[in-house]
VEXBALO-406589 format. One record per residue (C-alpha): residue number from 1; residue in one letter; x, y, z. Coordinates in nm, 4 decimals, m for minus. Layout:
nr, rest, xx, yy, zz
NUM, A, X, Y, Z
...
//
This chain:
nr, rest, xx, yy, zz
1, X, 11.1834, 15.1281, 9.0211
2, X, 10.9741, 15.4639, 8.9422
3, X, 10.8986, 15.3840, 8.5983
4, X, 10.7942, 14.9948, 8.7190
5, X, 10.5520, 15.1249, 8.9673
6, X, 10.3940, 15.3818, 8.7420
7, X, 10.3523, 15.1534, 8.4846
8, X, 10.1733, 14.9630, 8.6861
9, X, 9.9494, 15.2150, 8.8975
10, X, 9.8934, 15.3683, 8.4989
11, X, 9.7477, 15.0269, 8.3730
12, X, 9.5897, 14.8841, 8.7183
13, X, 9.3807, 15.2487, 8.7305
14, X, 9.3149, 15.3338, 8.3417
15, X, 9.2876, 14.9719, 8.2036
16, X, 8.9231, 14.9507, 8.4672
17, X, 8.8588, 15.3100, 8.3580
18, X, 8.8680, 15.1918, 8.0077
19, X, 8.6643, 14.8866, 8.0807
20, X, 8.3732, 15.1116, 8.2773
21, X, 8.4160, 15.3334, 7.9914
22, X, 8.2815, 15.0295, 7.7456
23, X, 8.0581, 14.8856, 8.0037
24, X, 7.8945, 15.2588, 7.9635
25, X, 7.8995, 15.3220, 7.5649
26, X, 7.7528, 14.9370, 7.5919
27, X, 7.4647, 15.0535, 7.8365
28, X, 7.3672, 15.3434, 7.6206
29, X, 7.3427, 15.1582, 7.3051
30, X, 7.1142, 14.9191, 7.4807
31, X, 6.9393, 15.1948, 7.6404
32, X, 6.9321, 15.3442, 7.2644
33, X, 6.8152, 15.0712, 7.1378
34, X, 6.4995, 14.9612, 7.3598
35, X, 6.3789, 15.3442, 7.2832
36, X, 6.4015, 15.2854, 6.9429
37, X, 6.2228, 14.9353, 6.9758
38, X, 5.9505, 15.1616, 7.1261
39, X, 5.9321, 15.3687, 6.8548
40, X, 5.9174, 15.1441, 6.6201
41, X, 5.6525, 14.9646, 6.7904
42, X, 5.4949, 15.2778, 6.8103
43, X, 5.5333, 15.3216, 6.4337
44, X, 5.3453, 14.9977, 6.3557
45, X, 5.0551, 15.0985, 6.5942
46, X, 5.0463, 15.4308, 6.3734
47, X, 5.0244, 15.2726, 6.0432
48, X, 4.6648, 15.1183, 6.0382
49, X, 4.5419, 15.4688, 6.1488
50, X, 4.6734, 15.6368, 5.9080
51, X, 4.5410, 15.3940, 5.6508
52, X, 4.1883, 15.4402, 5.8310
53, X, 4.2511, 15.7949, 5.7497
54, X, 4.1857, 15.8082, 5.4231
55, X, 3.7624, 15.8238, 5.3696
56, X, 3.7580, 15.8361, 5.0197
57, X, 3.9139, 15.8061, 4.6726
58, X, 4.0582, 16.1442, 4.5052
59, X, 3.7734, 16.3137, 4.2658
60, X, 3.9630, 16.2431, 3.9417
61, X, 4.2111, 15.9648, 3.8990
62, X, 4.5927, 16.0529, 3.9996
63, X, 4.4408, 16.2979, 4.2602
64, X, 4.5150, 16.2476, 4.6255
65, X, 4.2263, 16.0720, 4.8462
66, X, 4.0253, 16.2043, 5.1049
67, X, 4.1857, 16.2268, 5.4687
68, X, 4.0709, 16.2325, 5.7665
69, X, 4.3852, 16.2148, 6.0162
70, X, 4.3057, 16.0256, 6.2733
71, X, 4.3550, 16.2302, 6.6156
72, X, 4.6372, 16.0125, 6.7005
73, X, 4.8624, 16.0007, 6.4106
74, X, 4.7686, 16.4307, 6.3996
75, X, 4.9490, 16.4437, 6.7487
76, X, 5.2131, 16.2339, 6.6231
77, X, 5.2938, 16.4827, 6.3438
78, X, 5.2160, 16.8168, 6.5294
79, X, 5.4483, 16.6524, 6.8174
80, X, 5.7374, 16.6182, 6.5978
81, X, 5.7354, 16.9448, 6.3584
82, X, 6.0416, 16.8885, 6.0921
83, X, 6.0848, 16.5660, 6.1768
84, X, 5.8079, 16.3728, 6.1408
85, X, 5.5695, 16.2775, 5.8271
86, X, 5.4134, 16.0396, 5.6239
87, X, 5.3489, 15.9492, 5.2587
88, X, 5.0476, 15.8193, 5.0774
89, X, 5.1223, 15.6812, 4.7093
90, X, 4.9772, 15.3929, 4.4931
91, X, 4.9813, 15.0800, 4.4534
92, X, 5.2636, 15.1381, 4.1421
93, X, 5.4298, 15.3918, 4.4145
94, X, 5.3086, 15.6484, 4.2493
95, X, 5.3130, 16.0337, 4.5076
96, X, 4.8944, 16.0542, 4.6411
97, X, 4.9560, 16.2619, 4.9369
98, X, 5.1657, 16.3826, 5.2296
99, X, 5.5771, 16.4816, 5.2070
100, X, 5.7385, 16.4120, 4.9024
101, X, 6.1217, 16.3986, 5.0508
102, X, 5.9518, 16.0422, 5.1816
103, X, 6.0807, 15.8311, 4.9541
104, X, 5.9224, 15.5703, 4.7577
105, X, 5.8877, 15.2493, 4.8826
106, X, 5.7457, 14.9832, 4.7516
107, X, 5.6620, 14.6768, 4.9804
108, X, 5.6043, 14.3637, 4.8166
109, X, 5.4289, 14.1652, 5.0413
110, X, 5.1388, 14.3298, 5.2642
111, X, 5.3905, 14.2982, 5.6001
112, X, 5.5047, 14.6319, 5.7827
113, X, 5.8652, 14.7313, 5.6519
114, X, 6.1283, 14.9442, 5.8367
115, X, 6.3970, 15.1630, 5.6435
116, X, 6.6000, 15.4201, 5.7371
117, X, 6.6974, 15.7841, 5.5200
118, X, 6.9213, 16.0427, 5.5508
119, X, 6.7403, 16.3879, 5.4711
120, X, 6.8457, 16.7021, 5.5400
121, X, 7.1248, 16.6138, 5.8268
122, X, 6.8232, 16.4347, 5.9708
123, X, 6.7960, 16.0072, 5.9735
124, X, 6.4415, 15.9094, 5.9746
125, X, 6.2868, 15.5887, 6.0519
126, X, 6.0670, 15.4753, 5.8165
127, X, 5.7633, 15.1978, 5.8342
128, X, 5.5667, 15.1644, 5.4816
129, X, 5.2975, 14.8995, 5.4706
130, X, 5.0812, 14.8021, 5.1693
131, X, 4.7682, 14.7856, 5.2788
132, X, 4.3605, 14.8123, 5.1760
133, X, 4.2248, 15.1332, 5.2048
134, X, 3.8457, 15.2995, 5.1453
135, X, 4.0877, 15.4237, 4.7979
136, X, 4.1552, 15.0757, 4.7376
137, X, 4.4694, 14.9389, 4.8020
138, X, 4.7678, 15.1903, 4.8983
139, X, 5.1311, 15.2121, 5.0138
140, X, 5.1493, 15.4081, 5.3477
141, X, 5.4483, 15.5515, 5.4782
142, X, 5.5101, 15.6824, 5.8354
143, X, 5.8732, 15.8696, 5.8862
144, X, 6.0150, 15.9621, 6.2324
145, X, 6.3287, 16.1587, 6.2863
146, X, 6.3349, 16.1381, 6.6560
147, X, 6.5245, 15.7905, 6.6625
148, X, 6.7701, 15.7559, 6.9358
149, X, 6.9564, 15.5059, 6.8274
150, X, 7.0466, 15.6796, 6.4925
151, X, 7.0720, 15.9639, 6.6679
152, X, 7.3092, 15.8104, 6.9197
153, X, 7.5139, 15.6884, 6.6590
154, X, 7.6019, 16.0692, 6.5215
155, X, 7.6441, 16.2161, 6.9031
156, X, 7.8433, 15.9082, 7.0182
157, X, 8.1996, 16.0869, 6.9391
158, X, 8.1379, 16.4222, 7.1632
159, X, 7.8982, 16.2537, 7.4090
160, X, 8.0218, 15.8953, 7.4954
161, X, 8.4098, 15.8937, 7.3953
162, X, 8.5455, 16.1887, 7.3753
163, X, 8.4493, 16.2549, 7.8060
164, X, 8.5730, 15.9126, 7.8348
165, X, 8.8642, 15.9478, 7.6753
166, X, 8.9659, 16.3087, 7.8351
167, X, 8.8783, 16.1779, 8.1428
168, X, 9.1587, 15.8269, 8.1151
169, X, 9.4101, 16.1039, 8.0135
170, X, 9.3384, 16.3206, 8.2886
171, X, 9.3231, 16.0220, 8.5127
172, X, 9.7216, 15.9160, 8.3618
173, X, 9.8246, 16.2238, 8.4442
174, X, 9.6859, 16.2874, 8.7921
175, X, 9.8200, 15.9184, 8.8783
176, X, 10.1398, 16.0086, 8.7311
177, X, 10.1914, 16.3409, 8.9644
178, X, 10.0351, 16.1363, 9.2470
179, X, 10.2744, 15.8131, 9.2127
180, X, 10.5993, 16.0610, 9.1790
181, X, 10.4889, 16.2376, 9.5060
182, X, 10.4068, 15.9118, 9.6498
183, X, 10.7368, 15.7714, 9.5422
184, X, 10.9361, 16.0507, 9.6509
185, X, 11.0632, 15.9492, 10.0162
186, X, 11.0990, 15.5831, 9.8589
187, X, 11.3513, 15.7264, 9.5811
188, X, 11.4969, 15.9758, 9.8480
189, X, 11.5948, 15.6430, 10.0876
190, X, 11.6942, 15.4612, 9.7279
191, X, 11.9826, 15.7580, 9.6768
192, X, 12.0603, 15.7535, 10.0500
193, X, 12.1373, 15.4155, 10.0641
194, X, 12.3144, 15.5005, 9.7581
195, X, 12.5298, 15.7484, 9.8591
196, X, 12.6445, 15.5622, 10.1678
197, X, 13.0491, 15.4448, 10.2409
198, X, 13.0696, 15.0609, 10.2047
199, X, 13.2182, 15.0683, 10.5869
200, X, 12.8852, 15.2335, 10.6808
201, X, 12.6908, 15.0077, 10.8229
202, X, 12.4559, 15.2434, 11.0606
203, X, 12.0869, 15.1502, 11.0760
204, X, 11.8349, 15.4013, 10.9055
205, X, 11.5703, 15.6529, 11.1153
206, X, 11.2025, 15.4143, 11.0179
207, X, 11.0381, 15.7372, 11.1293
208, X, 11.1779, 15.9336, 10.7805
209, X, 11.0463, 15.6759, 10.5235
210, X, 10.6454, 15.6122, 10.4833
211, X, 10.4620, 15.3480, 10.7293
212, X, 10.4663, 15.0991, 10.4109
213, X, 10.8301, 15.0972, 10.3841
214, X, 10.9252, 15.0630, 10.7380
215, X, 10.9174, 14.7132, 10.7243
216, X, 11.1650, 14.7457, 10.4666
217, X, 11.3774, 14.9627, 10.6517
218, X, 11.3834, 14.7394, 10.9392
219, X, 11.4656, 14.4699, 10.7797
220, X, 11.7384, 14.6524, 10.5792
221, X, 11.8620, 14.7728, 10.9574
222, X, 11.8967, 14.4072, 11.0478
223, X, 12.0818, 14.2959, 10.7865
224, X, 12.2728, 14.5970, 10.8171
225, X, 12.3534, 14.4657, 11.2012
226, X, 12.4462, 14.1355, 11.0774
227, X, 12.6473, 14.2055, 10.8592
228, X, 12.8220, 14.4602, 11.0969
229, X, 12.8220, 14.1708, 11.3919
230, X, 12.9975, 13.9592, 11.1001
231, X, 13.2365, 14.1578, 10.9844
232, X, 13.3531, 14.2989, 11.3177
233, X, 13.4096, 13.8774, 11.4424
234, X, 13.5961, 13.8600, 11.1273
235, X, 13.8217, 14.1429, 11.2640
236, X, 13.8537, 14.0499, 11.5783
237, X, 13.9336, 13.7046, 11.4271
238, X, 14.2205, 13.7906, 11.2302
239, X, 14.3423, 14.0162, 11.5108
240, X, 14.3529, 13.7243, 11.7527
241, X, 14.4573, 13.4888, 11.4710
242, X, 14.7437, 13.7382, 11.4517
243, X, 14.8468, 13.7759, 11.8142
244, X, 14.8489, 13.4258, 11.8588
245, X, 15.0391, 13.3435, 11.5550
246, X, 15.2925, 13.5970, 11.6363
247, X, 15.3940, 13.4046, 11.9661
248, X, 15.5013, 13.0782, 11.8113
249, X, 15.6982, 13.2480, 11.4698
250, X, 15.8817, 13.4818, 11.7211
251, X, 16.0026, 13.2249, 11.9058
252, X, 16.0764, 12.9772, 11.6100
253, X, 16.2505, 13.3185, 11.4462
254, X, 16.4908, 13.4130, 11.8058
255, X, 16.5827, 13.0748, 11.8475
256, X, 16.6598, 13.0261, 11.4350
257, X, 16.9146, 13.4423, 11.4769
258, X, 17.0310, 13.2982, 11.8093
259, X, 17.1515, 12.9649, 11.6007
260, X, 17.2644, 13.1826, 11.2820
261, X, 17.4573, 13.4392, 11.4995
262, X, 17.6446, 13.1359, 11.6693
263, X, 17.7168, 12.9637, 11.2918
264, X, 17.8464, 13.3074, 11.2148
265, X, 18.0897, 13.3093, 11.4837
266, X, 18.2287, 12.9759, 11.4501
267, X, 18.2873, 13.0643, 11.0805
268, X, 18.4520, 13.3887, 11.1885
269, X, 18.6558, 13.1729, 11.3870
270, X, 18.8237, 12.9422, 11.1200
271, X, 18.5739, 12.6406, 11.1813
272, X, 18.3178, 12.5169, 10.8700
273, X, 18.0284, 12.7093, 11.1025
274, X, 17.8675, 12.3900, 11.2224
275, X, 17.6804, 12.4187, 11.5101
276, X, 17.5706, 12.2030, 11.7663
277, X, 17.2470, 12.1861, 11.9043
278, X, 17.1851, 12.0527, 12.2635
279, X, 16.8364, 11.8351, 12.2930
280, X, 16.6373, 12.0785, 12.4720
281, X, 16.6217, 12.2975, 12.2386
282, X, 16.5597, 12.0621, 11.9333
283, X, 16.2416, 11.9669, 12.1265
284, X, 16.1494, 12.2937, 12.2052
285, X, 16.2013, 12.3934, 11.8363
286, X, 15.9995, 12.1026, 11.7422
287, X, 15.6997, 12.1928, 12.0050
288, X, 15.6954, 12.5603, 11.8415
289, X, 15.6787, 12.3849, 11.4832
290, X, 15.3963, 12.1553, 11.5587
291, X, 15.2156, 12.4117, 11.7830
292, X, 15.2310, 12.6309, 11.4663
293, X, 15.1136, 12.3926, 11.2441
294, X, 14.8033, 12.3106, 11.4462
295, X, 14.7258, 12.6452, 11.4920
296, X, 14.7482, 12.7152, 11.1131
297, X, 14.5353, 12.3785, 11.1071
298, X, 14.2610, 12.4855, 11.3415
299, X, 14.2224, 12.8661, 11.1746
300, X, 14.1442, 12.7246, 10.8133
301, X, 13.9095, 12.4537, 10.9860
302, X, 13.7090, 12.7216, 11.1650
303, X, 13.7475, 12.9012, 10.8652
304, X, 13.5981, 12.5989, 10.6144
305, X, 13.3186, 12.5451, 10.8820
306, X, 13.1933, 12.9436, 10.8736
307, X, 13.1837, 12.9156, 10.5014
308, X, 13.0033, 12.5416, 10.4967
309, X, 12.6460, 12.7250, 10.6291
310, X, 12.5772, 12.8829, 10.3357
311, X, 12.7553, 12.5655, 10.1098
312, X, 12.5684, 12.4587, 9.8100
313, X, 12.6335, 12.1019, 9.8550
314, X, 12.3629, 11.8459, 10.0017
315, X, 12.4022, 11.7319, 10.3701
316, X, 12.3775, 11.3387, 10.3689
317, X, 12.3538, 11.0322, 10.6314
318, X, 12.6699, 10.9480, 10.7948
319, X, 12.7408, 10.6817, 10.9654
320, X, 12.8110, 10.7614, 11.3722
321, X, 12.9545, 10.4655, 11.4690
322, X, 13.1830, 10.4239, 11.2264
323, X, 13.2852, 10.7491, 11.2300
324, X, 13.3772, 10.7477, 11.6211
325, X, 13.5402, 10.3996, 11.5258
326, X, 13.7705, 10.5699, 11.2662
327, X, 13.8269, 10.8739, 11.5195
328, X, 13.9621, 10.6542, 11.8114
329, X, 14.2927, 10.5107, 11.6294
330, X, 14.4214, 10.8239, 11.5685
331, X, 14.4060, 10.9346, 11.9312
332, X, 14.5418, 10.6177, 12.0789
333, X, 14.9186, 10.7390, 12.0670
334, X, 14.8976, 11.0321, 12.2639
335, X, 14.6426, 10.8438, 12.5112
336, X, 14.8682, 10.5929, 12.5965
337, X, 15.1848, 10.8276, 12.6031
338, X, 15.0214, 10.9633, 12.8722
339, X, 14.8654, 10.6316, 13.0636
340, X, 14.5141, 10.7645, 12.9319
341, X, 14.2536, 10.5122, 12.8910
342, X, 14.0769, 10.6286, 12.5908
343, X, 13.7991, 10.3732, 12.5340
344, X, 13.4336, 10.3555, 12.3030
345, X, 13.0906, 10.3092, 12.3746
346, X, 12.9033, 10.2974, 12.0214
347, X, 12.5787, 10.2483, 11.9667
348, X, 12.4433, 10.1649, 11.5700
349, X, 12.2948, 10.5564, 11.4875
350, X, 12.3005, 10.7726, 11.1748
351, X, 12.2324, 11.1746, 11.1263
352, X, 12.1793, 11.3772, 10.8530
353, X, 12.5034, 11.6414, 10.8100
354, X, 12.8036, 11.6884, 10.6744
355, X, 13.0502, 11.3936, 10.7474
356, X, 13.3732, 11.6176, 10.7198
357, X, 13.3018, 11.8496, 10.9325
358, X, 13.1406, 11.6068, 11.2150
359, X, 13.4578, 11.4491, 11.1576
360, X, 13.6582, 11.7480, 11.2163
361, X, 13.4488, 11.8103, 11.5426
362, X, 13.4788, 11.5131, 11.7077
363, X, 13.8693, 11.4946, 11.6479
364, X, 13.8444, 11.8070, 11.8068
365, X, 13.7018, 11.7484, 12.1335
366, X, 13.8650, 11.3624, 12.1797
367, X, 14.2091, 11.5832, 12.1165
368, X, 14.0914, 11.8433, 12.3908
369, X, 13.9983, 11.5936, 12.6147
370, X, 14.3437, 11.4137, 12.5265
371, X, 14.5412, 11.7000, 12.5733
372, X, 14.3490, 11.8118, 12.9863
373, X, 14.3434, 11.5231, 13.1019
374, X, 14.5825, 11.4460, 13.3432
375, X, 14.8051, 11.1014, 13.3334
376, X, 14.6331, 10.8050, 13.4489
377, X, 14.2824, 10.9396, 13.3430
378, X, 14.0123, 10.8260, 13.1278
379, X, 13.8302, 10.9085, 12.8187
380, X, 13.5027, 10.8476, 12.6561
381, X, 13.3758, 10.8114, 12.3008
382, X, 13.0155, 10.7617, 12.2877
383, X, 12.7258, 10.7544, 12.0450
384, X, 12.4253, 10.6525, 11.9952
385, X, 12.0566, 10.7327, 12.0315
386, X, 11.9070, 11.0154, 12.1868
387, X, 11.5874, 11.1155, 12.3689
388, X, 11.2540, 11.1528, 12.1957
389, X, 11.2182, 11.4973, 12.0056
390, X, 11.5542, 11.5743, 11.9460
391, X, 11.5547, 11.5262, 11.6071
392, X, 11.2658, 11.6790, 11.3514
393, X, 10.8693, 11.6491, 11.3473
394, X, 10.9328, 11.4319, 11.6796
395, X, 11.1555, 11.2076, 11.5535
396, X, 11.3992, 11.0535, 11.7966
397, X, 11.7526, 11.2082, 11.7623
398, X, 12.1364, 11.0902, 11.8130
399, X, 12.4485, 11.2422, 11.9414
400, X, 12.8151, 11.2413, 11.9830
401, X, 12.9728, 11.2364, 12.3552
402, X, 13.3057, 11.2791, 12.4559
403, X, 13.3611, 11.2357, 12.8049
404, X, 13.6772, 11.2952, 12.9934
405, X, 13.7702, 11.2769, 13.4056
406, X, 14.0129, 11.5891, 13.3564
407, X, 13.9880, 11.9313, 13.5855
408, X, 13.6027, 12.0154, 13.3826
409, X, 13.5156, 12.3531, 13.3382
410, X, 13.3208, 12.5604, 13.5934
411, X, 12.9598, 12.6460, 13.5243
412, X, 13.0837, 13.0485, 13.4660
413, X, 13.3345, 12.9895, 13.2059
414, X, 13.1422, 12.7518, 12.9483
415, X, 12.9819, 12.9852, 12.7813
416, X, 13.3134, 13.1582, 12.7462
417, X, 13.5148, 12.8292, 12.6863
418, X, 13.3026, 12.8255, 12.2946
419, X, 13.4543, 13.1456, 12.1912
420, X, 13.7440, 13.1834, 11.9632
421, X, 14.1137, 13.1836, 12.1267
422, X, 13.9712, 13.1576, 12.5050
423, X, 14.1271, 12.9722, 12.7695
424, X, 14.0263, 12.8654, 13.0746
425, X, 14.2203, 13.0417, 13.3462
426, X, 14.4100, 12.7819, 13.5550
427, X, 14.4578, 12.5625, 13.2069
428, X, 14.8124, 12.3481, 13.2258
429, X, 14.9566, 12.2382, 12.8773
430, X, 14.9664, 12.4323, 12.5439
431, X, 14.6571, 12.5175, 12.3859
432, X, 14.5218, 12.7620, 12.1470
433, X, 14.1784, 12.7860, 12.2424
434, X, 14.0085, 12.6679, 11.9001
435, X, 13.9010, 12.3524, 11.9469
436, X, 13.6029, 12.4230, 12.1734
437, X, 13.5409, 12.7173, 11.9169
438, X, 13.5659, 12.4747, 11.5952
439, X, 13.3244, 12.2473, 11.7225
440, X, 13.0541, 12.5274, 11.8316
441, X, 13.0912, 12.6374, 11.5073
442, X, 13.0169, 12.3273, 11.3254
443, X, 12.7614, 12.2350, 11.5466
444, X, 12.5988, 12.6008, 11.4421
445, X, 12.5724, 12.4512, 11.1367
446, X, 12.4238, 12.1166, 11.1713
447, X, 12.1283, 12.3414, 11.3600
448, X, 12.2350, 12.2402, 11.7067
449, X, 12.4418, 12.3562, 11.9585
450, X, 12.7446, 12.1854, 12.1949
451, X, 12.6213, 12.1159, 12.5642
452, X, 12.8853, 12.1107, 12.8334
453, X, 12.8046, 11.9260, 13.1871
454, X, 12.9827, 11.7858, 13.4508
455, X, 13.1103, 11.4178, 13.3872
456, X, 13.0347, 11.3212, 13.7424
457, X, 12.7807, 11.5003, 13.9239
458, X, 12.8670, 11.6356, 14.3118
459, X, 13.2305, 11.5073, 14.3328
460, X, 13.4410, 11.6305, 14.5945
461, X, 13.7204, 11.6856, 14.3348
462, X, 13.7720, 11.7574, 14.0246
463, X, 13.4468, 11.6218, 13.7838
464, X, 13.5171, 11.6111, 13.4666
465, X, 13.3610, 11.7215, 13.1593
466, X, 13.0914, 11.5992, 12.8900
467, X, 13.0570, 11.7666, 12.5858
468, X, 12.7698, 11.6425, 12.3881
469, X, 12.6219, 11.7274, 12.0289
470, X, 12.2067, 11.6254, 12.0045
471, X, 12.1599, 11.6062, 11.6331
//
């Protein structure tokens, strides 16, 4: 994580260092270069003076003509002692007058030419024109050692890169020191978080770590607390799941000794230790049995449904009214044991979810409302649609209803009545409390929630209950 973010402070601060750093050697050599355009333009105004310099041929032939510098070309030269001069020879190039380091040039038309010489350390510019004089016809030559852009060219090293460069380096390492400081109370929570017990869970001080980070922090506190709330329900879970298994296995276990020690005695006693059973307790061995088996049931179905909201597989459209259609069959037994009328109301409507688990729900509440309701009663399957806005961007929604004319469940305890092995107090018949819990839980994960109401509002007696999924 250090090395990433240094990397890239190092090449978001030097890389536009280096750019500005071109930008300015670019800037300079323009600058360099209109200075020289001046001189050379300056050079060219030059020349026809110093050709009008020259008044008269030499005395003999080979001699050097008469001049007369003209006051501007004089300042030119005095202005530029050592490097500055000029060069008179003849047509053939042969030396007139003037410095003979200028070298000889010989233009071959009667256009200006520009050359540039190395002499002495020194790089001259150099404009030589052939051109008529009072001497006849001439080669002039004007040197200037005063040209910036040559001379930019030699000091470019120690005056343009080498401060640039020092100055990226210095820049990498002041960004380095400055991004490890920076960095440090980042690292420091890194190795604290680190260092911590897998069971440890507590949230971390924001006010420790910088202002950036706390965001971080506090969203690393709330997953922390989520994943604390989760794992203590998944205690508590198997703690319940424990105490109320243990009820039913040690009953099935004293009544299976109790029938052992008696085959024991009977074979002690000469007999083939058969033992008789009297009904009663056949049925109340098979009562433990099946009230084990639905408990063991129930757990891994609340278990499947908190591990199908984070499933990988799509939700798709299921069918509601064939679904409740396929639901009320297998709850027609026990309704009519029991002089329950268990009847449908289904209207044509289809959700998006996961048909398993609605399926699991549903057989859930029809068996609650089954199971509470006293003999004589009546139950209610119903689906269909629901009111406008129940279901996304506006859409009109459906839901499942089971509806029941049992004891209900007072206002107080609903809330209470979702939770995982709760019972309402008062409750006749076996139960574990799961059901209630199973289908809060898969509702949780269709993105909706289980509404309990009275079945029949402002009844003397008892009213009911209506437990209803919007979806």
């Amino acid at each position: 994580m250090k090395s990433g973010l240094q990397r890239r402070l190092l090449l978001l601060l030097l890389v536009p260092l280096g750019i500005f750093a071109l930008v300015s050697i670019y800037f300079d050599y323009r600058t360099a270069g209109n200075v020289a355009l001046q001189k050379d333009q300056q050079l060219l105004r030059l020349i026809p003076l110093l050709a009008d310099s020259v008044v008269a041929p030499g005395p003999t032939p080979g001699k050097g003509p008469v001049l007369l510098l003209a006051p501007e070309v004089e300042d030119f030269l005095k202005g530029r002692t050592k490097s500055a001069g000029f060069r008179i020879s003849g047509a053939e190039g042969q030396f007139l007058a003037g410095e003979i380091w200028i070298p000889e040039i010989l233009p071959a038309t009667h256009d200006p030419e520009f050359h540039s010489i190395e002499f002495n350390g020194v790089i001259y510019r150099i404009a030589a024109q052939r051109i008529k004089t009072a001497a006849g016809e001439l080669i002039v030559e004007l040197a200037d050692g005063s040209d910036p852009r040559q001379q930019w060219v030699r000091s470019v090293l120690l005056k343009v890169l080498l401060p640039n460069i020092i100055l990226v380096l210095a820049a990498g390492f002041a960004v380095n020191w400055a991004v490890t400081r920076a960095l440090k109370p980042l690292i420091e929570l890194k190795d604290a978080v680190e260092r911590r017990s897998p069971r440890d869970l507590s949230a971390i001080d924001p006010l420790t770590t910088p202002a950036e980070v706390q965001p971080l922090v506090s969203a690393l506190n709330r997953l922390f607390g989520l994943v604390n709330d989760q794992a203590e329900g998944q205690r508590r879970f198997v703690a319940d799941a424990a105490h109320q298994l243990r009820t039913p296995l040690a009953g099935l276990q004293a009544q299976v000794e109790a029938w052992a020690q008696a085959a024991k005695v009977a074979q002690a006693g000469g007999s083939d230790g058969a033992v008789t059973l009297p009904a009663d307790k056949i049925i109340k061995l098979r009562n433990a049995t099946r009230r084990t088996s639905q408990l063991a049931n129930q757990l891994l179905a609340l278990s499947r449904a908190d591990a199908s909201a984070a499933a990988a597989q799509p939700m798709q459209r299921v069918d509601l009214k064939d679904l409740c259609e396929s639901i009320l069959p297998l709850h027609l037994d026990a309704a009519t044991r029991k002089g329950i009328d268990l009847g449908l109301e289904a209207q044509p409507a289809q959700a998006t979810g996961y048909e398993w688990l609605l399926r699991e729900l549903l057989g859930n509440l029809v068996d609650n409302a089954v199971k509470y309701t006293p003999p004589g009663g009546t139950v209610t399957i119903r689906c269909g649609p629901g009111p406008q806005g129940v279901g996304d961007a506006g859409q009109s929604g459906v839901f499942l209803e089971v509806e029941d004319d049992g004891p209900g469940i007072a206002p107080h305890e609903r809330a209470k009545a979702l939770q995982r092995f709760y019972r309402v107090q008062g409750t006749v018949g076996e139960g574990n409390g799961l059901g209630l819990a199973i289908a809060s839980e898969i509702a949780r994960v269709h993105h909706s929630q289980l509404e309990l109401d009275d079945a029949v509002a402002d009844a003397p007696g008892p009213r009911g209950l209506r437990v209803r999924l919007s979806l």
